[in-house]
N, CA and C atoms as an extended XYZ file, in Angstrom:
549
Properties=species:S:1:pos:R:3:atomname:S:1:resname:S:1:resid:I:1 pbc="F F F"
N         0.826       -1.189        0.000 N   UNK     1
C         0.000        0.000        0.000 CA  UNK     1
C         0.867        1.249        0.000 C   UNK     1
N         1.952        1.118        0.601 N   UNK     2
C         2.757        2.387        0.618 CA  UNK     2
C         3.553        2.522       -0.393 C   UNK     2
N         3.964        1.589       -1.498 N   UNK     3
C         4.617        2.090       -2.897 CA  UNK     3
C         3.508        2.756       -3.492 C   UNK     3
N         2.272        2.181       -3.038 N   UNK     4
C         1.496        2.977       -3.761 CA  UNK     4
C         1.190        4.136       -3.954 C   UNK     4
N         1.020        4.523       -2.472 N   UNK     5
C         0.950        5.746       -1.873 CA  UNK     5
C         1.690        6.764       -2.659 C   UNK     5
N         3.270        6.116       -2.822 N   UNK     6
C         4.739        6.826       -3.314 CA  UNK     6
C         4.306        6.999       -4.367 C   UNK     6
N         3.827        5.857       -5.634 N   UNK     7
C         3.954        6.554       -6.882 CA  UNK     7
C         2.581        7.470       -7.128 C   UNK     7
N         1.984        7.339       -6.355 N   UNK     8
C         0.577        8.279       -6.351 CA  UNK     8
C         1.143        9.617       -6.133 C   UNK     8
N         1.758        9.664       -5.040 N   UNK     9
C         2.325       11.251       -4.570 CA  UNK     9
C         3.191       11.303       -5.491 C   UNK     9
N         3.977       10.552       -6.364 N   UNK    10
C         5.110       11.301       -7.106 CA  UNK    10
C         4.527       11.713       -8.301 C   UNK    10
N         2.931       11.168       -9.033 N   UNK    11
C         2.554       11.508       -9.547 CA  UNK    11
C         1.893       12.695       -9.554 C   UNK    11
N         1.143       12.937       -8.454 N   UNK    12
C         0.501       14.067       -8.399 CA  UNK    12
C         1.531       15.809       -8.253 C   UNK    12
N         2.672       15.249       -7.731 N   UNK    13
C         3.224       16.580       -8.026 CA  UNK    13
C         3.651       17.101       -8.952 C   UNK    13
N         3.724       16.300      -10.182 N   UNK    14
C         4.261       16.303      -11.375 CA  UNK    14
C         2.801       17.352      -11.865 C   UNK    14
N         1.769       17.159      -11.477 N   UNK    15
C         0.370       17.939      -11.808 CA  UNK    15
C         0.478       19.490      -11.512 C   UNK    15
N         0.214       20.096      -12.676 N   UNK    16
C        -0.731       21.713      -11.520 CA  UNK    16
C        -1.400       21.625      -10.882 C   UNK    16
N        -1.302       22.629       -9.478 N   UNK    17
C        -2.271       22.378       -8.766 CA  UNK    17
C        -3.849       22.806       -9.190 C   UNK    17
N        -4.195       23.114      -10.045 N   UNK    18
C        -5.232       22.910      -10.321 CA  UNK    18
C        -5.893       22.024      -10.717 C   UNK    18
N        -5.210       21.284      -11.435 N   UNK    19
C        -5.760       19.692      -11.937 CA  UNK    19
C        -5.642       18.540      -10.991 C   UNK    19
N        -4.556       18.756       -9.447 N   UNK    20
C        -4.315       17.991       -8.632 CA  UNK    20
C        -5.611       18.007       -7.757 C   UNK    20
N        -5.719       19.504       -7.264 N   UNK    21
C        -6.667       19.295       -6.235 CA  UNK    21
C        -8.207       18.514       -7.189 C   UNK    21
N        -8.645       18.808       -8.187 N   UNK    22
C        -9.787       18.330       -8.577 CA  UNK    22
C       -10.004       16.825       -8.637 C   UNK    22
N        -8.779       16.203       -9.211 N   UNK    23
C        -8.081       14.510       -9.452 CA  UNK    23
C        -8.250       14.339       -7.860 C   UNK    23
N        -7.950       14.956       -6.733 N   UNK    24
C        -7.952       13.857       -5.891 CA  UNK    24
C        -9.419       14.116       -4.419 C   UNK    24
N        -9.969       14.723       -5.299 N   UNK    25
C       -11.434       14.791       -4.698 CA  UNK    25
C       -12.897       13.985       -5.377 C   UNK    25
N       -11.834       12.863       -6.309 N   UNK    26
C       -13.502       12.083       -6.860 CA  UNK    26
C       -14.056       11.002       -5.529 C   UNK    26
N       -15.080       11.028       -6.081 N   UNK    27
C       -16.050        9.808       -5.500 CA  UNK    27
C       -16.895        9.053       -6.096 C   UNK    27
N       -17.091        8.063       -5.784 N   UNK    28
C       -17.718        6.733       -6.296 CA  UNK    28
C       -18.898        7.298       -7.447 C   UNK    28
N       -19.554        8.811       -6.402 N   UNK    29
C       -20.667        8.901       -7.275 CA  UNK    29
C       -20.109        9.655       -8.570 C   UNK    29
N       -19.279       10.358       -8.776 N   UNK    30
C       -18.898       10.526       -9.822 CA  UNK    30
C       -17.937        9.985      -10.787 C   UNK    30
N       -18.063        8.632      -10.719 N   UNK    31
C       -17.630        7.599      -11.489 CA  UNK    31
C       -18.942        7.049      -12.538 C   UNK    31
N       -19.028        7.332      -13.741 N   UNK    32
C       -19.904        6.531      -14.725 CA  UNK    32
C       -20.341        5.374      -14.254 C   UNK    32
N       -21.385        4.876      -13.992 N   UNK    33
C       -21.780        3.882      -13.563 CA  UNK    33
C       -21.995        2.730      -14.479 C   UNK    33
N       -22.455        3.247      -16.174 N   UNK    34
C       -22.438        2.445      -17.380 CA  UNK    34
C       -20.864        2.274      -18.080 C   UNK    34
N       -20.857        0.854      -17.803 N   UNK    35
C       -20.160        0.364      -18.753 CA  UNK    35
C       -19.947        0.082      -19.919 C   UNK    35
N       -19.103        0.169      -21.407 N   UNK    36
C       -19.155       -0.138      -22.361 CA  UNK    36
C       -18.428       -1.030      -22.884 C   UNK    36
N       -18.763       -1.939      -23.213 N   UNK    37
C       -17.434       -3.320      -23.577 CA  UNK    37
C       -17.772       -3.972      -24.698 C   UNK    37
N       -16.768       -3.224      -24.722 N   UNK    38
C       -15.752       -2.982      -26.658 CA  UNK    38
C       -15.569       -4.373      -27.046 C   UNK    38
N       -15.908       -5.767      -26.576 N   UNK    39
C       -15.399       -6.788      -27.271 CA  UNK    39
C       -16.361       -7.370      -28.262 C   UNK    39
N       -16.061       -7.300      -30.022 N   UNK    40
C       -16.658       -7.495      -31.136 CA  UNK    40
C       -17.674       -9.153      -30.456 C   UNK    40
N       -17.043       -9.818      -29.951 N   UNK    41
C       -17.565      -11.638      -30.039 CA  UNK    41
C       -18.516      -11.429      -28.330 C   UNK    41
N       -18.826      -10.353      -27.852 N   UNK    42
C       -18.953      -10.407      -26.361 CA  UNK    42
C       -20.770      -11.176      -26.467 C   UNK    42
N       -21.249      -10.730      -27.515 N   UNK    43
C       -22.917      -10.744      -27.482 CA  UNK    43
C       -23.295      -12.322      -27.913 C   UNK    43
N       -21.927      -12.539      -28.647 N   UNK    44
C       -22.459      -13.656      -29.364 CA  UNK    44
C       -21.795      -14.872      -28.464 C   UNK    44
N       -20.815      -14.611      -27.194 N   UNK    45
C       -21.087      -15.493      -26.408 CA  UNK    45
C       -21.896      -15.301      -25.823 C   UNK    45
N       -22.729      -14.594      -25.398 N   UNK    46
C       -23.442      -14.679      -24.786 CA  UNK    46
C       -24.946      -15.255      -25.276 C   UNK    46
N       -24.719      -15.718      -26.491 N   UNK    47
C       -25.753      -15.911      -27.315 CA  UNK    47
C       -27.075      -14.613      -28.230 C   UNK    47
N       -26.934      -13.680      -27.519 N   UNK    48
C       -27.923      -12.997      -28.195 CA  UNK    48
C       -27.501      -11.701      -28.923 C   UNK    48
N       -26.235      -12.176      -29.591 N   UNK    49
C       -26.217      -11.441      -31.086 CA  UNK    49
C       -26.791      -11.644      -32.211 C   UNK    49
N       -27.109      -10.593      -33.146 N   UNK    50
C       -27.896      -11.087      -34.273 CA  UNK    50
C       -27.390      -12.625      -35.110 C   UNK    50
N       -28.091      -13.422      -35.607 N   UNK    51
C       -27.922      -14.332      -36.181 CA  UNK    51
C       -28.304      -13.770      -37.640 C   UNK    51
N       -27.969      -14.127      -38.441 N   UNK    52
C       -28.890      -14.188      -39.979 CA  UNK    52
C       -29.253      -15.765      -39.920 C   UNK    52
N       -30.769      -15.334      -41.037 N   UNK    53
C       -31.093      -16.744      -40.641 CA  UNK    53
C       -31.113      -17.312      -41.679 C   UNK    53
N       -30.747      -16.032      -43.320 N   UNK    54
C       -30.613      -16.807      -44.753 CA  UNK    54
C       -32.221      -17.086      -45.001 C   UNK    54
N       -32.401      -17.390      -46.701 N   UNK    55
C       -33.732      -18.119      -46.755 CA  UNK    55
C       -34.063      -19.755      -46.150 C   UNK    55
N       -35.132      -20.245      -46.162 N   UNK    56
C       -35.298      -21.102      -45.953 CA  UNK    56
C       -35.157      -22.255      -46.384 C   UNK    56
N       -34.820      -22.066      -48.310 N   UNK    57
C       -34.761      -22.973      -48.780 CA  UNK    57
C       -32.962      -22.860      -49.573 C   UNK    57
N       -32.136      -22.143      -48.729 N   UNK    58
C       -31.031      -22.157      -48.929 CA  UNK    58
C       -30.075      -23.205      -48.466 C   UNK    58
N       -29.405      -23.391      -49.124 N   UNK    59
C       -28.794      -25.426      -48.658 CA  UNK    59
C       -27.095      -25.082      -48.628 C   UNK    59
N       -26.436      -24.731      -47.341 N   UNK    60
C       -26.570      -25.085      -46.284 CA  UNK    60
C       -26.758      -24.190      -45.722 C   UNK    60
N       -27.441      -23.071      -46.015 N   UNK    61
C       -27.542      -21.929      -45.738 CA  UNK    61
C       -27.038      -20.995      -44.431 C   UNK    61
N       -27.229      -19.979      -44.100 N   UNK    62
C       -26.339      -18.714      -43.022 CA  UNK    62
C       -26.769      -18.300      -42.017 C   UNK    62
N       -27.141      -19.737      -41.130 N   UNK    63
C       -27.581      -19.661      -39.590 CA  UNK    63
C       -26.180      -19.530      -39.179 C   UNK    63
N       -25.423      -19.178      -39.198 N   UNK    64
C       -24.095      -19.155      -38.657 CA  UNK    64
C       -23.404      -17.456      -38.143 C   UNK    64
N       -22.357      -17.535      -36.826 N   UNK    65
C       -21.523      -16.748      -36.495 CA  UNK    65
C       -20.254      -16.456      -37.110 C   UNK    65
N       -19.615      -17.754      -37.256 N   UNK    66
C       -18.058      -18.084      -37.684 CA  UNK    66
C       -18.654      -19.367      -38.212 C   UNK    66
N       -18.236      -19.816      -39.346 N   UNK    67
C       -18.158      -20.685      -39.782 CA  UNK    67
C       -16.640      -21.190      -40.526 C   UNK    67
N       -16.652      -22.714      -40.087 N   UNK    68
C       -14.900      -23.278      -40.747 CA  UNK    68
C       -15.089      -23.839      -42.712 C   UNK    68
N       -14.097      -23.147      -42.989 N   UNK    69
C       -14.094      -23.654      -44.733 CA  UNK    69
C       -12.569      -23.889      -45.188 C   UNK    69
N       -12.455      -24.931      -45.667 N   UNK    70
C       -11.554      -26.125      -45.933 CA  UNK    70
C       -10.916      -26.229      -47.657 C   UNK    70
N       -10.291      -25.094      -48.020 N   UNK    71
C       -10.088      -25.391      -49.539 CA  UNK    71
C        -8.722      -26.133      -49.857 C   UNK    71
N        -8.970      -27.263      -50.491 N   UNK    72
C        -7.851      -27.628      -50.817 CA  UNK    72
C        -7.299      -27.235      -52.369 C   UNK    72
N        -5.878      -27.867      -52.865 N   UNK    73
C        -5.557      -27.826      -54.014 CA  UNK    73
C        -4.351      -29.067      -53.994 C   UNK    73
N        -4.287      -28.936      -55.296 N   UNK    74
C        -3.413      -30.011      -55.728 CA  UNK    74
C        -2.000      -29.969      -54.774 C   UNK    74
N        -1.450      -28.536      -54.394 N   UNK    75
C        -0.306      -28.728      -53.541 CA  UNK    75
C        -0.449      -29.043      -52.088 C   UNK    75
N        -1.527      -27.910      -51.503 N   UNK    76
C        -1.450      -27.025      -50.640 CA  UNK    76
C        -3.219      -27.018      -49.794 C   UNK    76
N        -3.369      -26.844      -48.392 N   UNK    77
C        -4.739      -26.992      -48.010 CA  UNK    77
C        -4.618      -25.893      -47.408 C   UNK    77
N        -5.783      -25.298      -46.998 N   UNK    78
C        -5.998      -23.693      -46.597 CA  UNK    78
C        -7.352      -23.785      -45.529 C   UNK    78
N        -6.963      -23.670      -44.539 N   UNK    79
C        -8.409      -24.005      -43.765 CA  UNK    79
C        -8.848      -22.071      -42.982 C   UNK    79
N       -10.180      -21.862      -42.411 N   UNK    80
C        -9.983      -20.730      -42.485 CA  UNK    80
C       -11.656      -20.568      -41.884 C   UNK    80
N       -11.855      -19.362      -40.890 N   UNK    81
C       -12.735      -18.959      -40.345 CA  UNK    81
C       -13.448      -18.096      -40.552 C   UNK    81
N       -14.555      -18.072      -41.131 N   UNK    82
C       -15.153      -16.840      -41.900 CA  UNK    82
C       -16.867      -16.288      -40.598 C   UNK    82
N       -16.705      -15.054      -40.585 N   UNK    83
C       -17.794      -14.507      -39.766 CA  UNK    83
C       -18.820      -14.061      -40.963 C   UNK    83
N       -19.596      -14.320      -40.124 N   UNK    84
C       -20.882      -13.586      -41.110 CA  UNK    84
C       -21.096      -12.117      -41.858 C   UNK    84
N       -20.120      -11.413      -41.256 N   UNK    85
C       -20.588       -9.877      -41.040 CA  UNK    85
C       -19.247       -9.375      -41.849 C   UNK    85
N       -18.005       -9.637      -40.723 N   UNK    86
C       -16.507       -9.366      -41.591 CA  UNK    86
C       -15.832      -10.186      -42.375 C   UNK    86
N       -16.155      -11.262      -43.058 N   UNK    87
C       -15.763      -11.745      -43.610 CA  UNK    87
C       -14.451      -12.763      -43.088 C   UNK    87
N       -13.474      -13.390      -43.492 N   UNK    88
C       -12.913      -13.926      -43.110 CA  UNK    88
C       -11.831      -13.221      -41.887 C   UNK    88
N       -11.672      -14.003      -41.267 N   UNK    89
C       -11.353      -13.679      -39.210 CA  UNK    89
C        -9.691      -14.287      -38.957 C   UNK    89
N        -9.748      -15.225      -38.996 N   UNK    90
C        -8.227      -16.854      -39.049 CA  UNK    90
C        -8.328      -17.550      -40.232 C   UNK    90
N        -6.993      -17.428      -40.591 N   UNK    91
C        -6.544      -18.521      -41.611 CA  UNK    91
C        -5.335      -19.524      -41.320 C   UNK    91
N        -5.202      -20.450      -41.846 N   UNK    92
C        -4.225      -21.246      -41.494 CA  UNK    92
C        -4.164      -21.997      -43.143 C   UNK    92
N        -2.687      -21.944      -43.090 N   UNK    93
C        -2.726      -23.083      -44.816 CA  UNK    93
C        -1.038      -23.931      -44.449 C   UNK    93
N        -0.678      -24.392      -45.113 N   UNK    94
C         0.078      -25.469      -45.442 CA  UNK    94
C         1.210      -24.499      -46.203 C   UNK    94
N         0.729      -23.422      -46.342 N   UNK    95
C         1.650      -22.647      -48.024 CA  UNK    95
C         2.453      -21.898      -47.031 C   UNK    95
N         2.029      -20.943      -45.676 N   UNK    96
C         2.726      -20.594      -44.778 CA  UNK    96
C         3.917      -21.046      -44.297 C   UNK    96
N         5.392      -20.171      -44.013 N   UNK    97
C         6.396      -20.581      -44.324 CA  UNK    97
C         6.576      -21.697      -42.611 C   UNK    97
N         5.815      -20.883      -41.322 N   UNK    98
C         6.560      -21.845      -40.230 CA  UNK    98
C         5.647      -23.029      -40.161 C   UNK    98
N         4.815      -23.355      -41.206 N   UNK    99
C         4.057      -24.480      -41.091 CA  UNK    99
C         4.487      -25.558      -42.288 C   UNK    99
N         4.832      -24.640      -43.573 N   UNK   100
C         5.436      -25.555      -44.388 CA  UNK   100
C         7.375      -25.754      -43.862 C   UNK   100
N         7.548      -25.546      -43.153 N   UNK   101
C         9.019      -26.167      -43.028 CA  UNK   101
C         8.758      -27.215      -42.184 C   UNK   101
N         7.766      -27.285      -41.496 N   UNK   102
C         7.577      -28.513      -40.472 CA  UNK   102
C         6.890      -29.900      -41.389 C   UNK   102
N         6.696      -29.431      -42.510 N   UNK   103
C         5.970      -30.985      -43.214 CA  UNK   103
C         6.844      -31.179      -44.319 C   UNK   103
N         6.799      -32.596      -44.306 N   UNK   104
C         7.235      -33.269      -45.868 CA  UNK   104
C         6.549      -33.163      -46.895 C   UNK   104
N         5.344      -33.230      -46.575 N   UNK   105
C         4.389      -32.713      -47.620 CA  UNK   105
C         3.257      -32.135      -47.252 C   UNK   105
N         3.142      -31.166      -48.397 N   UNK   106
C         1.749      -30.377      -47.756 CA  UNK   106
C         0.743      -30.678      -48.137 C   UNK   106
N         0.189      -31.786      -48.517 N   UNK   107
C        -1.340      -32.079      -48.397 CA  UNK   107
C        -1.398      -33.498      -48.031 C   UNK   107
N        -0.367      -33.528      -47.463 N   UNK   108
C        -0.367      -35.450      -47.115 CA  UNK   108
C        -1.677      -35.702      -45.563 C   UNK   108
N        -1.402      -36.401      -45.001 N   UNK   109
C        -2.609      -36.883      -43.752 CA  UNK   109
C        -1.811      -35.412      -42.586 C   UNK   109
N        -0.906      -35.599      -42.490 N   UNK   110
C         0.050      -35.296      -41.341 CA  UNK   110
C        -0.315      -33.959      -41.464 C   UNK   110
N        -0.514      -32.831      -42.912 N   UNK   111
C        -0.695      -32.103      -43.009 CA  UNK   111
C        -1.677      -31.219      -42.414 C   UNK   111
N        -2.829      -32.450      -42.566 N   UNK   112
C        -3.937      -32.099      -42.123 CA  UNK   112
C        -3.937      -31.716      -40.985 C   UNK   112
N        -3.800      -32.738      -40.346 N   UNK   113
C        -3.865      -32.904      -38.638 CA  UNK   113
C        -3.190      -31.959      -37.845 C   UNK   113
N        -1.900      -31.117      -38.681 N   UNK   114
C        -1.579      -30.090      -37.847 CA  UNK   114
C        -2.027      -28.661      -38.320 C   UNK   114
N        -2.832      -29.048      -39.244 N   UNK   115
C        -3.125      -27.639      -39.890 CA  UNK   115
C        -4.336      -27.138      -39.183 C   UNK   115
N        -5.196      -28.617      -38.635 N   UNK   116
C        -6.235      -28.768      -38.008 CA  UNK   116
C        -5.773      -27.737      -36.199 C   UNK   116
N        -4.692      -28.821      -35.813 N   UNK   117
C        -4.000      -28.584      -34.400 CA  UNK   117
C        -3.618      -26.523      -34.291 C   UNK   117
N        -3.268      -26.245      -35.454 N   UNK   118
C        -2.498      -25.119      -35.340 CA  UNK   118
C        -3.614      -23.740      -35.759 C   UNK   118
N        -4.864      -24.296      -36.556 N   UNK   119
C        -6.163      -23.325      -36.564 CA  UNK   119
C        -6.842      -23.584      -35.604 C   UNK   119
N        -6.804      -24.613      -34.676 N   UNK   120
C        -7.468      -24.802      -33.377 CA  UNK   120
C        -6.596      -23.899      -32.549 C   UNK   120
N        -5.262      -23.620      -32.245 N   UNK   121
C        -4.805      -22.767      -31.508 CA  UNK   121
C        -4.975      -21.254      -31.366 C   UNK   121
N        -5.192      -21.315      -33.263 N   UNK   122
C        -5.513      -19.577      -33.454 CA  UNK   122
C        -6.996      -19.052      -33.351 C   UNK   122
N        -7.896      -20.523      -33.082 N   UNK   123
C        -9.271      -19.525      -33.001 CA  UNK   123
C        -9.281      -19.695      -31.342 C   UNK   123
N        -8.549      -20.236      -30.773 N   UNK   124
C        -8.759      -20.291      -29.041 CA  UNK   124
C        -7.978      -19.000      -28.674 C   UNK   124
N        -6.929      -18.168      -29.290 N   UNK   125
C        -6.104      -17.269      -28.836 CA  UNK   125
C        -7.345      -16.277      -29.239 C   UNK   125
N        -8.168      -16.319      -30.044 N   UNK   126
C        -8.955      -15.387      -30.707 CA  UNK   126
C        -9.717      -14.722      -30.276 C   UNK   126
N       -10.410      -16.413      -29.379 N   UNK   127
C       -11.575      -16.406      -28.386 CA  UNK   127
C       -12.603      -16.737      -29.108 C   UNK   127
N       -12.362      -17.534      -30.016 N   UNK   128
C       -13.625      -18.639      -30.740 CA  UNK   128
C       -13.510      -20.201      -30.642 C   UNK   128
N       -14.533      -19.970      -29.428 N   UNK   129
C       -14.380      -21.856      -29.284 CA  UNK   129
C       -15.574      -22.648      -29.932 C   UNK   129
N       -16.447      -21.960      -30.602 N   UNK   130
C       -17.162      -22.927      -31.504 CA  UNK   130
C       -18.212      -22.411      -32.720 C   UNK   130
N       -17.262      -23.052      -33.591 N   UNK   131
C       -17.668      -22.691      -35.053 CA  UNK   131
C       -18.554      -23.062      -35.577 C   UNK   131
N       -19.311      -23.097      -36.608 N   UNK   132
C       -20.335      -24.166      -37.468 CA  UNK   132
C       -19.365      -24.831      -38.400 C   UNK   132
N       -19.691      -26.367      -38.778 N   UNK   133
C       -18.767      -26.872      -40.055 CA  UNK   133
C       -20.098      -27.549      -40.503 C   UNK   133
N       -19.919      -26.919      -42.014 N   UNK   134
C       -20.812      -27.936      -43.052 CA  UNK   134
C       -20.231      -29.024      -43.501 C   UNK   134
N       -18.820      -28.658      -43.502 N   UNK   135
C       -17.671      -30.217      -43.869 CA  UNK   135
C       -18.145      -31.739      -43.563 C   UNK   135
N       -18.870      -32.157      -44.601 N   UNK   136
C       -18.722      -33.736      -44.103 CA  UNK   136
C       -17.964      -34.764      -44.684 C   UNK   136
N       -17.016      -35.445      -43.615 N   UNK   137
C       -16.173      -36.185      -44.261 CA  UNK   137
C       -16.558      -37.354      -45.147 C   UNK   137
N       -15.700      -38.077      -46.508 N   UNK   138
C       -15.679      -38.685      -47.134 CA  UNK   138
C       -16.125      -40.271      -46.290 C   UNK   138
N       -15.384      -40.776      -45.636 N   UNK   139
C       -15.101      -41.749      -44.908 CA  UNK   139
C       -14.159      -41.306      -43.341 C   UNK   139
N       -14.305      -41.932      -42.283 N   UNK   140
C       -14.007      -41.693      -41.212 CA  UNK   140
C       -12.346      -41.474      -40.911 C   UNK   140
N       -11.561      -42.238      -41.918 N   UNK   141
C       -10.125      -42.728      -41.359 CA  UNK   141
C        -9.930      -41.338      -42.922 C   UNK   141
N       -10.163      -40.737      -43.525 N   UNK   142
C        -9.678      -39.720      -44.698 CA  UNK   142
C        -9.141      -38.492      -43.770 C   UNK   142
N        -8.514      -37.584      -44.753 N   UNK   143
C        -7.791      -36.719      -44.375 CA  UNK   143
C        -8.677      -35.634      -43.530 C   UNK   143
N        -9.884      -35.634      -44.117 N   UNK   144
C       -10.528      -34.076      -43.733 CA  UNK   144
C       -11.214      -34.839      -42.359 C   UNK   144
N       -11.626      -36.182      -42.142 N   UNK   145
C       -12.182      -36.431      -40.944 CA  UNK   145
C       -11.016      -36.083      -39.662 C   UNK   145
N       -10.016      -36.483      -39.948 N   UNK   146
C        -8.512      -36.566      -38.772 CA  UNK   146
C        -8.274      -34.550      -38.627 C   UNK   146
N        -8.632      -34.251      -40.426 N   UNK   147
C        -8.531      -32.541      -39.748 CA  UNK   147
C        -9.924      -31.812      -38.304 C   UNK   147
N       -10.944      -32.313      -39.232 N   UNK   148
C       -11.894      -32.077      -38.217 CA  UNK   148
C       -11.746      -33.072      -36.587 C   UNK   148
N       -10.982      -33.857      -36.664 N   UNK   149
C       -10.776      -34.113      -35.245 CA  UNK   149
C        -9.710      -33.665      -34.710 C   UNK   149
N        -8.708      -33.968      -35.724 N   UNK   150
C        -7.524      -32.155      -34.323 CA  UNK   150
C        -8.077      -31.087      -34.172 C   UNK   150
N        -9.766      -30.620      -34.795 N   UNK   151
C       -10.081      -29.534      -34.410 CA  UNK   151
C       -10.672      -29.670      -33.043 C   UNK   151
N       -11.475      -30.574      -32.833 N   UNK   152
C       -12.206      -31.256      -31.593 CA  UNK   152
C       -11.360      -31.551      -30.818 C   UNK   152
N        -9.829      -32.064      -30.788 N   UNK   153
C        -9.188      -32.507      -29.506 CA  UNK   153
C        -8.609      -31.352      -29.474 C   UNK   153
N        -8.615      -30.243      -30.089 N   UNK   154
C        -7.890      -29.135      -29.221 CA  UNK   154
C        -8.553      -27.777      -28.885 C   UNK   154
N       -10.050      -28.433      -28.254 N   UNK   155
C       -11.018      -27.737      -27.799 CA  UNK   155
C       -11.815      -26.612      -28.694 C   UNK   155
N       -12.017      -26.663      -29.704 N   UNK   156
C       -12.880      -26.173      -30.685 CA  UNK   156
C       -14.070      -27.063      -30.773 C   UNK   156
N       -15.371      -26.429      -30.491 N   UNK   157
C       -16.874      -27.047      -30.444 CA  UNK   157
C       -17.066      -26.881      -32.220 C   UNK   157
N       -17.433      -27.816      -32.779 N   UNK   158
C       -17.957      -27.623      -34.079 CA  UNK   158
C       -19.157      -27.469      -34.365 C   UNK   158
N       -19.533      -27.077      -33.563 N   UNK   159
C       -21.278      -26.748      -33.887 CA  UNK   159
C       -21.603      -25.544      -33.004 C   UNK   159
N       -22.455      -24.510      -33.251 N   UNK   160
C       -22.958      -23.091      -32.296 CA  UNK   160
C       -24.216      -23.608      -31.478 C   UNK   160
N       -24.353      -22.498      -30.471 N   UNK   161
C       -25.460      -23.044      -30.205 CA  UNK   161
C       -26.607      -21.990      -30.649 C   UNK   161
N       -27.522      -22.373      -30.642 N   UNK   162
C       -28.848      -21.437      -31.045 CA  UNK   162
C       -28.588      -20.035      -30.455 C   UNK   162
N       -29.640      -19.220      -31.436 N   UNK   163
C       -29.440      -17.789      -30.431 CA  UNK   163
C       -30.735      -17.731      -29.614 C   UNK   163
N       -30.429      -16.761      -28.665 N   UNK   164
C       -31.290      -17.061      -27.232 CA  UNK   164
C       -32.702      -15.984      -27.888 C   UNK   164
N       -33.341      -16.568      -28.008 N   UNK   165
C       -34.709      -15.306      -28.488 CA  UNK   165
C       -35.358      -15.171      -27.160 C   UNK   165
N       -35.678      -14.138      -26.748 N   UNK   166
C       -36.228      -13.134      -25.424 CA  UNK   166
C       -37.941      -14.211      -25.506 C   UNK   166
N       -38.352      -14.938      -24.423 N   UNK   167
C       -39.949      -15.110      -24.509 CA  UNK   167
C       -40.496      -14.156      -24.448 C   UNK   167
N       -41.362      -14.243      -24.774 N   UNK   168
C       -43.070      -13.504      -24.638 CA  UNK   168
C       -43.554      -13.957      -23.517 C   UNK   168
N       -44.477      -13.585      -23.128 N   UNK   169
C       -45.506      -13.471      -21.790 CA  UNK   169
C       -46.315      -14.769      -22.182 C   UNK   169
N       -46.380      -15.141      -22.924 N   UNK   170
C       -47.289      -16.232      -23.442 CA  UNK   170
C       -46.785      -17.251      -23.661 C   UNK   170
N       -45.752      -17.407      -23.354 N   UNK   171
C       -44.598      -18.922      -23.672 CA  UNK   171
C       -44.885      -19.783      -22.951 C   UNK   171
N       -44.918      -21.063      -22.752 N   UNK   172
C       -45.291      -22.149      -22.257 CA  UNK   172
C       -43.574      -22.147      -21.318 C   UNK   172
N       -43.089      -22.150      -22.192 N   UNK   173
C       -41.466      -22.771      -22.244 CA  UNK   173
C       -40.972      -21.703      -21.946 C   UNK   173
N       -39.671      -21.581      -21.418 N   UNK   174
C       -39.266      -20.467      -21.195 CA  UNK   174
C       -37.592      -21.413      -20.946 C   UNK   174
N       -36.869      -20.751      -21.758 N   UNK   175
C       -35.201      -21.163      -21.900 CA  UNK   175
C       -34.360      -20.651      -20.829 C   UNK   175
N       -33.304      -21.300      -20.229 N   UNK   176
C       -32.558      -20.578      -19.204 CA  UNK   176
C       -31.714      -19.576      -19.862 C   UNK   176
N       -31.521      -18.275      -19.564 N   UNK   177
C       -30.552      -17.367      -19.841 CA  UNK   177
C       -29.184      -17.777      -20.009 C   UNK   177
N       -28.332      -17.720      -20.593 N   UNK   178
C       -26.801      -18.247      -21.102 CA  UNK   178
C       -26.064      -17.483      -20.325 C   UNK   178
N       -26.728      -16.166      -20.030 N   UNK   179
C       -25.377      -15.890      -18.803 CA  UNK   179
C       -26.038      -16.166      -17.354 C   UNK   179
N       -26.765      -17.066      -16.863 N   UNK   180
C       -27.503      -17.338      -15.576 CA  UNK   180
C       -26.610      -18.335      -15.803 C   UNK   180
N       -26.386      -19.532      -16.570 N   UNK   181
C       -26.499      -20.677      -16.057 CA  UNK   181
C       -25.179      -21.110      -15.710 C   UNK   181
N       -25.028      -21.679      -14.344 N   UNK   182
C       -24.171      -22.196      -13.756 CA  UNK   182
C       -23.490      -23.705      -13.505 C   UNK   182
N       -22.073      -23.631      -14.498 N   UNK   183
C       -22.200      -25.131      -14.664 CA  UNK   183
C       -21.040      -25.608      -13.285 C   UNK   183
């Protein structure tokens, strides 16, 4: 408490006294009581950011926040996180230089699996732990199934959850709030 004290007082003399005495006469009540928080993804963990919901007869259509998309090519695979609103968010590919020095080849199995491991790291640093994937794999033991499971073992949810719509007075049902619930 008393360094504190110190750099408080060494600060304040550095002040005019006109700006000192005013700085050290606040109180609680004149502190803003509303908060504003600046974080772009804050609503949509919480579930009740806008969704688009796309038409109805759109296949696979744009119920989605972030969604994962998987392009390959004859050399090289490119996996990559696209938001609804800004467009693409994280990318990760094989063509990148500290990811291609670590493989023998870049579209082999091995490729996958860390391309999978290493876009799972960048949407957790991001603060996106769960995407939508329309990706369905070929067969279980193929390349894109082993990518979509280093996405799953390194804590990326592949599916969103619904957005929270407010009941009406008339609801039978009534959903628990996403920021109430206590796991």
């Amino acid at each position: 408490m008393s360094s504190f004290l110190t750099k408080y007082s060494l600060f304040t003399r550095q002040l005019p006294q006109s700006i000192r005495s005013t700085s050290t006469n606040v109180s609680n009540a004149d502190i803003k009581p509303i908060l504003t928080n600046r974080n772009p993804r804050n609503l949509e963990k919480l579930r009740i950011a806008y969704k688009p919901g796309g038409y109805h007869l759109e296949k696979p259509g744009r119920n989605y926040w972030h969604k994962l998309e998987l392009e390959t090519s004859i050399r090289y695979v490119k996996a990559s996180i696209r938001h609804f609103e800004n467009g693409q968010v994280i990318s990760a590919s094989s063509q990148e230089w500290p990811i291609k020095k670590q493989l023998y080849r870049y579209n082999d199995t091995s490729a996958y699996i860390n391309l999978g491991r290493v876009l799972a790291q960048r949407c957790l640093e991001f603060g996106i732990t769960e995407i939508r994937s329309d990706i369905v794999p070929d067969n279980q033991e193929g390349k894109v199934a082993l990518f979509l499971k280093a996405l799953q073992d390194s804590g990326v949810v592949l599916q969103e959850p619904e957005q929270y719509k407010k009941p009406r007075p008339w609801d039978q049902h009534r959903e628990e709030k996403p920021w109430e619930v206590t796991e």
